[in-house]
C-alpha positions as CSV (number, residue, x, y, z in Angstrom):
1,X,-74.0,24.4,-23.3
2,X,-71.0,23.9,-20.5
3,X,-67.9,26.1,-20.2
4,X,-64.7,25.0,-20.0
5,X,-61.5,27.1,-18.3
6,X,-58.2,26.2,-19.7
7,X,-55.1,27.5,-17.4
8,X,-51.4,26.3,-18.2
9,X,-50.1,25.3,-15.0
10,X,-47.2,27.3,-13.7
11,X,-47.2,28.9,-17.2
12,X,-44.1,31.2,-17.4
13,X,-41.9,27.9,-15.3
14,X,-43.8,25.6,-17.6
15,X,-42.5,28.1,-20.7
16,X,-39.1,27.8,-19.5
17,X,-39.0,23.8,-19.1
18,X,-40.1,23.7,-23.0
19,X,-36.8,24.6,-24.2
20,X,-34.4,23.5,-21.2
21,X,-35.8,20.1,-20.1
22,X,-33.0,20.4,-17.4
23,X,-35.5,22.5,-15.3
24,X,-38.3,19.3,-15.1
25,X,-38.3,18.7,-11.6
26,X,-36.3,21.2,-10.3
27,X,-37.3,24.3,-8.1
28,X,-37.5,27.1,-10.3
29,X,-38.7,31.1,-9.7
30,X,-38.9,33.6,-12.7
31,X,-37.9,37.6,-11.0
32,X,-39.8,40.7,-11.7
33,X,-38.4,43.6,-14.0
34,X,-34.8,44.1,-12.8
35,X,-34.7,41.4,-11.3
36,X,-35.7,42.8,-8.4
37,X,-38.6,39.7,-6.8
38,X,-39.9,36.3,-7.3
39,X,-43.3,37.0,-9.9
40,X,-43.6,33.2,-11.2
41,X,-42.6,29.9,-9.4
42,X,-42.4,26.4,-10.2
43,X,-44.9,23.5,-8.3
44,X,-41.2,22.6,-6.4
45,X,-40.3,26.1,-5.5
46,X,-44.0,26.2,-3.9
47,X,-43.7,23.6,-2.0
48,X,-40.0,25.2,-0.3
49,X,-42.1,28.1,0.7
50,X,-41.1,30.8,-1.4
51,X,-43.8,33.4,-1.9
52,X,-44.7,35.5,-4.7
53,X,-43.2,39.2,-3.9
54,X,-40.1,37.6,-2.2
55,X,-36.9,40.0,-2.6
56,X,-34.7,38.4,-4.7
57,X,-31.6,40.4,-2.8
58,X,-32.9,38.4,0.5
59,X,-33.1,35.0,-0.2
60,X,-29.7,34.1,-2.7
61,X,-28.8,32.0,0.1
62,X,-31.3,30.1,0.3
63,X,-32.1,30.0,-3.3
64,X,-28.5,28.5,-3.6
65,X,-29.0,26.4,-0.7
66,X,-32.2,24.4,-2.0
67,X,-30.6,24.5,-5.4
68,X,-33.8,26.8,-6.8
69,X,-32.7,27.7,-10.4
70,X,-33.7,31.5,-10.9
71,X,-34.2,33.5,-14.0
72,X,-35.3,36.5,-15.2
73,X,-38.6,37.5,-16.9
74,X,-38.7,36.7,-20.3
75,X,-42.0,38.0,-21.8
76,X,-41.2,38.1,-25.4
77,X,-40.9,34.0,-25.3
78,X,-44.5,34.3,-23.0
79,X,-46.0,35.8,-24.8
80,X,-45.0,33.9,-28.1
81,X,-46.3,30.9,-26.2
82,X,-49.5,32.1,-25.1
83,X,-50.3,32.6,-28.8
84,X,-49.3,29.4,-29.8
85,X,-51.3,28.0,-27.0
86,X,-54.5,29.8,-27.9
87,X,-54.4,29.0,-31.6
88,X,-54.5,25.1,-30.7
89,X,-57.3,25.2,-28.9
90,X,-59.3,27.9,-31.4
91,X,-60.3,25.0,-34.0
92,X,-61.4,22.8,-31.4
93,X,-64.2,24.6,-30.1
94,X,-67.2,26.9,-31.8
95,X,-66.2,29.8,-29.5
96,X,-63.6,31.1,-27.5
97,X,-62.6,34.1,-25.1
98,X,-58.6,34.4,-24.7
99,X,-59.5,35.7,-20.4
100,X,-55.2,36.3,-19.7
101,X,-52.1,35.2,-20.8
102,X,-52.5,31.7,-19.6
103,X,-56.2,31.2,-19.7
104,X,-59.0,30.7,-21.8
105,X,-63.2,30.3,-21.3
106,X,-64.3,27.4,-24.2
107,X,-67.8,27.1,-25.2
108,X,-68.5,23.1,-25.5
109,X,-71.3,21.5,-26.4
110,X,-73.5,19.5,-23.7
111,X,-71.7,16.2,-25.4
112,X,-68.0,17.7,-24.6
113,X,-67.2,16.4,-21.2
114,X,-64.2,15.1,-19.5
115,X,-62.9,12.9,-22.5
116,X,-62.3,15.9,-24.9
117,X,-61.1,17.8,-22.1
118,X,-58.1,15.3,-22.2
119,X,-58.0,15.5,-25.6
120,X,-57.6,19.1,-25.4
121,X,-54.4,18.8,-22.7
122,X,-53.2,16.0,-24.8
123,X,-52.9,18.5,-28.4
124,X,-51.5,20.9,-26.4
125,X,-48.5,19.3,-24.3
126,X,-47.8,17.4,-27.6
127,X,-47.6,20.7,-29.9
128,X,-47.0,23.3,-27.5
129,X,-45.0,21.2,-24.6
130,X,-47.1,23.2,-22.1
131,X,-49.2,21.6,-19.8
132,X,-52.6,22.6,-18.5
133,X,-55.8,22.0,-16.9
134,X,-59.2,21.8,-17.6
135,X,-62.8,22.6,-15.5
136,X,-66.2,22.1,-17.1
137,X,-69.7,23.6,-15.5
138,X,-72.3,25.3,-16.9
139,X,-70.8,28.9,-15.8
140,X,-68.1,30.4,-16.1
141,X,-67.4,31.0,-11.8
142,X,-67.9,27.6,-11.6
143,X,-65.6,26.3,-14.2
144,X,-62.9,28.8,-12.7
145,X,-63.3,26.5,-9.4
146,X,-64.0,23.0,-11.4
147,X,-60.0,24.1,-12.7
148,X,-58.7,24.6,-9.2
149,X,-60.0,22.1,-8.0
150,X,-58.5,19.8,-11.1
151,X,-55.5,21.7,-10.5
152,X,-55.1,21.0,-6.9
153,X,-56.4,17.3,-6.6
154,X,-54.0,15.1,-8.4
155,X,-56.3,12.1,-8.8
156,X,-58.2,14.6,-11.1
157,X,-55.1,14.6,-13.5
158,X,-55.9,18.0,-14.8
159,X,-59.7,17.4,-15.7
160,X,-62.9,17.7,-13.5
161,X,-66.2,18.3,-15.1
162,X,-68.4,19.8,-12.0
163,X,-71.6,18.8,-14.1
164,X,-70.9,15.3,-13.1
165,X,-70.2,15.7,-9.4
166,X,-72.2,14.2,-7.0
167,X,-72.0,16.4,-4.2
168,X,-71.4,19.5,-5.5
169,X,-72.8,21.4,-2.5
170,X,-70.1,19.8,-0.2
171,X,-67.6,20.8,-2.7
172,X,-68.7,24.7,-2.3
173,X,-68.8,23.9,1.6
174,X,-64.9,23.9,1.5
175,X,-64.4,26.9,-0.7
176,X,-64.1,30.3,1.3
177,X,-65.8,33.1,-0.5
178,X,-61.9,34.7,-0.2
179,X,-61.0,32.2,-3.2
180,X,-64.1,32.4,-5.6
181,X,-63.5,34.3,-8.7
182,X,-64.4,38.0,-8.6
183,X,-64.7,38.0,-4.7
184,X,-61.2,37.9,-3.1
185,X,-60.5,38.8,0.5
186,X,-62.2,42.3,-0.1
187,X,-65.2,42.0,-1.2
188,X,-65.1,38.1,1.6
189,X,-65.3,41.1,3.9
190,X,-68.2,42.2,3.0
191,X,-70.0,39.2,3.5
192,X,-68.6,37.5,7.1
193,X,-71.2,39.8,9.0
194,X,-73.9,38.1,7.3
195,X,-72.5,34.8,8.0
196,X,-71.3,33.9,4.6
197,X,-68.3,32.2,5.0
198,X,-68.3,29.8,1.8
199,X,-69.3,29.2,-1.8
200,X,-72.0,27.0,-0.3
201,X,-73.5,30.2,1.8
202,X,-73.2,32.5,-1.2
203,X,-75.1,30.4,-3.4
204,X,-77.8,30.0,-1.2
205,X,-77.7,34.0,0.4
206,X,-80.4,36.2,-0.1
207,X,-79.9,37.3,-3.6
208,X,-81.2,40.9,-2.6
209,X,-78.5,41.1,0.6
210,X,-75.5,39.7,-1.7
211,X,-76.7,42.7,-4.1
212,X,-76.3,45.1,-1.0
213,X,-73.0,44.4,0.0
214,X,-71.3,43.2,-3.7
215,X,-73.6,44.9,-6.2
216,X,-74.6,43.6,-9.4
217,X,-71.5,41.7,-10.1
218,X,-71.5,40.4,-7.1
219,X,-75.1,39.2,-7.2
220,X,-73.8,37.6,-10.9
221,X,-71.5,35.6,-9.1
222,X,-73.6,34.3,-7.0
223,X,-76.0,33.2,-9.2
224,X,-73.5,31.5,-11.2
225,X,-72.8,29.2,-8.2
226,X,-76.0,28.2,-8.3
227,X,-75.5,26.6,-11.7
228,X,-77.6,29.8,-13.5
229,X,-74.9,31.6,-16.3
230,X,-74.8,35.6,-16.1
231,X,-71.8,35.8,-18.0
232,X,-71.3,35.7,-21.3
233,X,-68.6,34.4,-23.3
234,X,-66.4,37.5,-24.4
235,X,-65.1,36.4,-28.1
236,X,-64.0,40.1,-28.6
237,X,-61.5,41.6,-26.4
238,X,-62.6,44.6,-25.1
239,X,-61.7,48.3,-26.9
240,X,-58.8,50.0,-24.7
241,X,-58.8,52.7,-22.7
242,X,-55.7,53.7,-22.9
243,X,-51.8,51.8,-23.3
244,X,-49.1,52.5,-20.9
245,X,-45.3,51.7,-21.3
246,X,-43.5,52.2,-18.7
247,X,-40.0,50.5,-16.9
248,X,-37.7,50.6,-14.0
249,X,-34.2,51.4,-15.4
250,X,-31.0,48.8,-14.7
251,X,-28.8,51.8,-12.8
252,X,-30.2,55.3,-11.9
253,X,-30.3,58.0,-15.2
254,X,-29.2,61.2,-14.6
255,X,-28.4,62.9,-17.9
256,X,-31.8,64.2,-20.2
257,X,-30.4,62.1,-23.3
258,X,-30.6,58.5,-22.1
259,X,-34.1,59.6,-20.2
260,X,-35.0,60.7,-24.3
261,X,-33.9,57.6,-25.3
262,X,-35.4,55.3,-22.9
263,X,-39.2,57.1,-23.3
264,X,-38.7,56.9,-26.8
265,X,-38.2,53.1,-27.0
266,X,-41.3,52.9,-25.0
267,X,-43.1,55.3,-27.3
268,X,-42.2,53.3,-29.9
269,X,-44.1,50.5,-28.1
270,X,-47.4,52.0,-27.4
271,X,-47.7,52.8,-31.3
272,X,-47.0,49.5,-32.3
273,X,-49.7,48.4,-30.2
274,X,-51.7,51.2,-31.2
275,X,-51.2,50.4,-34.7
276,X,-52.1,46.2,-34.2
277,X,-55.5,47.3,-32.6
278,X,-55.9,50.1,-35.4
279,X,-56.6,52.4,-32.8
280,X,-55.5,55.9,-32.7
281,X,-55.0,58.3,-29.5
282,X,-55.3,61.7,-28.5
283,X,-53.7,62.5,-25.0
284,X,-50.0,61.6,-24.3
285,X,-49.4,61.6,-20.3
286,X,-45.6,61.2,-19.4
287,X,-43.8,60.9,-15.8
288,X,-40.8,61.1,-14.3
289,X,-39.6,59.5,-10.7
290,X,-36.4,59.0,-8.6
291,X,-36.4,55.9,-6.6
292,X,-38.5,56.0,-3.5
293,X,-36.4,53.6,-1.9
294,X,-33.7,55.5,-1.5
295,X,-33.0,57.0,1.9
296,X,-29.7,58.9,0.9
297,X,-31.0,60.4,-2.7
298,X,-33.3,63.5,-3.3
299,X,-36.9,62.9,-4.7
300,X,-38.4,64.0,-7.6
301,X,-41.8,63.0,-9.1
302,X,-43.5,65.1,-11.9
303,X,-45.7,64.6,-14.8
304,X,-47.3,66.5,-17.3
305,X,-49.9,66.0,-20.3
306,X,-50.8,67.3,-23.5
307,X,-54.0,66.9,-26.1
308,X,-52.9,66.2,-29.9
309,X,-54.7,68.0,-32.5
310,X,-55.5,65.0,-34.7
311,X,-55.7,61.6,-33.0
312,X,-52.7,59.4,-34.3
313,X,-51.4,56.2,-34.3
314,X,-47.8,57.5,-35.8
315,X,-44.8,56.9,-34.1
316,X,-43.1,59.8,-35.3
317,X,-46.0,62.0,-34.1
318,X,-46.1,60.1,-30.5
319,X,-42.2,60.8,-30.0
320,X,-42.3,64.2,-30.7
321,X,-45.7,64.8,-28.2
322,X,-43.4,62.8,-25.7
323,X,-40.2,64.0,-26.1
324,X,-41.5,67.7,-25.6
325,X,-43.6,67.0,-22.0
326,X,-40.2,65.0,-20.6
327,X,-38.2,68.4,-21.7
328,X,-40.7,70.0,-19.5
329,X,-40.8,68.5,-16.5
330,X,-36.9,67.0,-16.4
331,X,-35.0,68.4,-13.5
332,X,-31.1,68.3,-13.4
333,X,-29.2,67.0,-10.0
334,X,-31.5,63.7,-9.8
335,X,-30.9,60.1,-10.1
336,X,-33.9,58.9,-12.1
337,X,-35.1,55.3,-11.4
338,X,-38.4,55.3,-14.2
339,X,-40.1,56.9,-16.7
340,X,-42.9,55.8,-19.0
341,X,-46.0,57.3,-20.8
342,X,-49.6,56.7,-20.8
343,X,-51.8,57.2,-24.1
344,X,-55.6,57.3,-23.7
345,X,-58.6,59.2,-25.5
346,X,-58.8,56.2,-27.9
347,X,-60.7,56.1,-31.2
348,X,-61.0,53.3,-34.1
349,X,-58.8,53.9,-37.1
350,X,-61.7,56.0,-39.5
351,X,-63.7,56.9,-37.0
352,X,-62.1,60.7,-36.4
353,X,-63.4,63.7,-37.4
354,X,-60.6,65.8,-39.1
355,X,-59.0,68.6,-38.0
356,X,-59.1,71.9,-39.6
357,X,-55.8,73.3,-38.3
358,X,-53.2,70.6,-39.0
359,X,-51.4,69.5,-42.3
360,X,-52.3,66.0,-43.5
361,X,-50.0,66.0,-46.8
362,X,-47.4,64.1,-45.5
363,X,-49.9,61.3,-43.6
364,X,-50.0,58.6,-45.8
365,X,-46.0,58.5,-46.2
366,X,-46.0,58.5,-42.7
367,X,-48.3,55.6,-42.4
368,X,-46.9,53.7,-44.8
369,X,-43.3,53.8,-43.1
370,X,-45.1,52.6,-39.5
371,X,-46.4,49.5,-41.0
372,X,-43.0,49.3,-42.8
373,X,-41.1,49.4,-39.7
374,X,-43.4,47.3,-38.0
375,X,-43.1,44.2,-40.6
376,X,-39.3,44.6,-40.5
377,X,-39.4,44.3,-36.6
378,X,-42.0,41.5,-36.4
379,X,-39.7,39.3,-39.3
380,X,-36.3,40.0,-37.6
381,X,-36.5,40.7,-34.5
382,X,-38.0,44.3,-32.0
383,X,-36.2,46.9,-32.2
384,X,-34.4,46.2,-35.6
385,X,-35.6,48.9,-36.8
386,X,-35.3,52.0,-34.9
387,X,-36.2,55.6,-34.3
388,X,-32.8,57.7,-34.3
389,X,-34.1,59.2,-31.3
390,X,-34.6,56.0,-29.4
391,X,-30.3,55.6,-29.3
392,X,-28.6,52.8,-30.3
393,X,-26.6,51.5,-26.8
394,X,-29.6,51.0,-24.6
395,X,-27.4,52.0,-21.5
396,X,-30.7,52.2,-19.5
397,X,-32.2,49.4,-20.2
398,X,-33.4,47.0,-17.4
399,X,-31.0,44.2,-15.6
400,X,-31.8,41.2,-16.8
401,X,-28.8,39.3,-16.1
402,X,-30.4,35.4,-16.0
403,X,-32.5,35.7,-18.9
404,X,-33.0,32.7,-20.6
405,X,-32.9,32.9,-24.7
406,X,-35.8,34.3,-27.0
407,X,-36.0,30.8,-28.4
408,X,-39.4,31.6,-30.7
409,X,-38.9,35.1,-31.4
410,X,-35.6,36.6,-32.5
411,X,-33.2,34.7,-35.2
412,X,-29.5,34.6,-33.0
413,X,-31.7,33.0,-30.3
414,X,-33.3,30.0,-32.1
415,X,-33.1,26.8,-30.0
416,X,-29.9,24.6,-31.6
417,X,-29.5,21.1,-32.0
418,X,-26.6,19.2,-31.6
419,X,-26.6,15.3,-33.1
């Protein structure tokens, strides 16, 4: 059995040329929450230079300049895509483990080599209009490089299978340990005083010294180099340990209202999510901060906590828990720049022991409303639906002023054509 590593090249760009061919070709950078820095870019805008982190606020000029076309963050349409990306591939293979947004481990049989890797790019550019790239090796670390290295090498054209390289060893040679998966310039650290410098040098390290200095994962890693698998394929994502929502506002928020509003929008969030994993939770964390940034405004930071009785799902129940701790801990005479809450304590739906102080009467109306809301949301549109206490103006919500359309997931946004 090989694995294979799918990654859609320059995914949230590539997202973006789907539905405006316009950008094929052209420099392109997607910008953080806000708008605030570059977090995606485009093969083009690479090769200008820009790096990831750059302050949008500092390079305009040269953005306009080099004729870079800039947009905001659109994660709705992302992640609509990342689904649709995943559920091509899913007949395909006997197994698979969805690793991020833009990746995916396959399990392939020993007969599955470069040819059905094509295949694989070919079904999804064709039904998805994403392209991507494919790495086969019998583990998982080395697949992760065999897809770099397809990535980066253009007479590849997307595919290498490392099980049919003949020099594999001088392929490791050129790797520094700094870009194998799992290591990073950390852990690289770690291993320069003992003279491993590349891929090649931890694969054939003293198994018992790359334990000493990296640990058992890092030993793993290692091993995997060397051809042996230590990792498994994960079909299951792993349980949470908690859900955070949590944003930057467009303008500073003074008054307590729109800071209620905001926290119970992203409330309102977490128990979706809550209720699509049919997990419940039991401690509600919530914060408060001005902008650090700010040389001329006072600072305020606070947080506080509290432990539910019964372990819920509800949003209703969530808002409430929320609502009170920001009452707590808001301040008057500061400019806040972000709030945002963090559930944890996490438990399967049916799993809980009940309580013997709380009412439970009213849980199954409850219930039944959240899944209600839920289906109205996921047919027309998020937010549709809404709490009263999450407002209806959104007059803190975050700048996205170049935001390209919500072509997959809300109705007034479909694509349109014109004959």
């Amino acid at each position: 059995m090989n694995f294979a590593l799918v990654d859609c090249n320059n995914f949230y760009a590539s997202c973006e040329r789907v539905f405006n061919p316009r950008l094929i070709g052209r420099p392109l950078v997607i910008l953080s929450n806000n708008d605030g820095c570059v977090i995606a870019r485009s093969e083009e805008a690479k090769q200008l230079g820009i790096k990831m982190g750059a302050p949008t606020f500092k390079n305009e000029t040269f953005f306009r300049q080099h004729q870079v076309a800039v947009l905001s963050s659109n994660y709705a349409l992302y992640g609509d895509m990342s689904a649709r990306v995943m559920e091509v591939m899913r007949p395909l293979v006997s197994a698979m483990e969805v690793y991020s947004i833009d990746e995916a481990f396959l399990s392939l049989d020993d007969a599955h080599g470069e040819d059905f890797a094509r295949e694989i790019r070919e079904r999804v550019r064709q039904w998805t209009g994403i392209p991507v790239s494919v790495g086969i090796a019998p583990t998982k670390t080395l697949a992760k490089l065999a897809n770099r290295l397809a990535k980066k090498t253009p007479q590849r054209q997307g595919v290498l299978d490392f099980t049919r390289v003949p020099d594999a060893d001088a392929i490791l040679a050129m790797v520094p340990c700094s870009e194998i998966w799992g290591i990073g310039t950390r852990l690289s650290a770690r291993l320069a005083p003992m003279g491993i410098q590349t891929a090649r040098d931890l694969k054939y390290a003293e198994m018992a010294n790359v334990r000493g200095a990296l640990g058992v994962i890092g030993e793993r890693i290692a091993r995997e180099l060397g051809g042996l698998p230590c990792l498994d394929l994960e079909e299951l994502p792993a349980t949470k340990k908690g859900i955070a929502s949590a944003k930057s506002f467009g303008h500073p928020v003074e008054t307590l209202q729109e800071l209620e509003e905001a926290l119970a929008s992203y409330t309102a969030r977490v128990g979706e999510k809550l209720r699509a994993g049919r997990l419940l939770a039991a401690h509600v964390s919530v914060f408060v901060e001005t902008n650090p940034f700010s040389a001329t405004q006072p600072q305020y930071n606070a947080g506080a906590q509290t432990t539910l009785l019964q372990p819920t799902n509800q949003t209703s129940v969530l808002i409430a828990a929320a609502l009170d701790l920001l009452r707590s801990i808001y301040r008057v005479g500061y400019q806040y720049k972000k709030t945002g809450l963090f559930v944890t304590a996490m438990s399967p739906e049916g799993a809980v022991q009940l309580s013997l102080f709380e009412e439970r009467e009213d849980k199954p109306v409850a219930q039944g409303l959240s899944v209600i809301v839920d289906q109205l949301n996921r047919k027309l549109g998020a937010n549709t639906v809404r709490y009263g206490s999450m407002g209806t103006r959104d007059t803190w919500a975050m700048r996205q002023n170049r935001r390209s359309r919500k072509f997959t997931t809300r109705w007034s946004e479909l694509p349109v054509a014109k004959a």
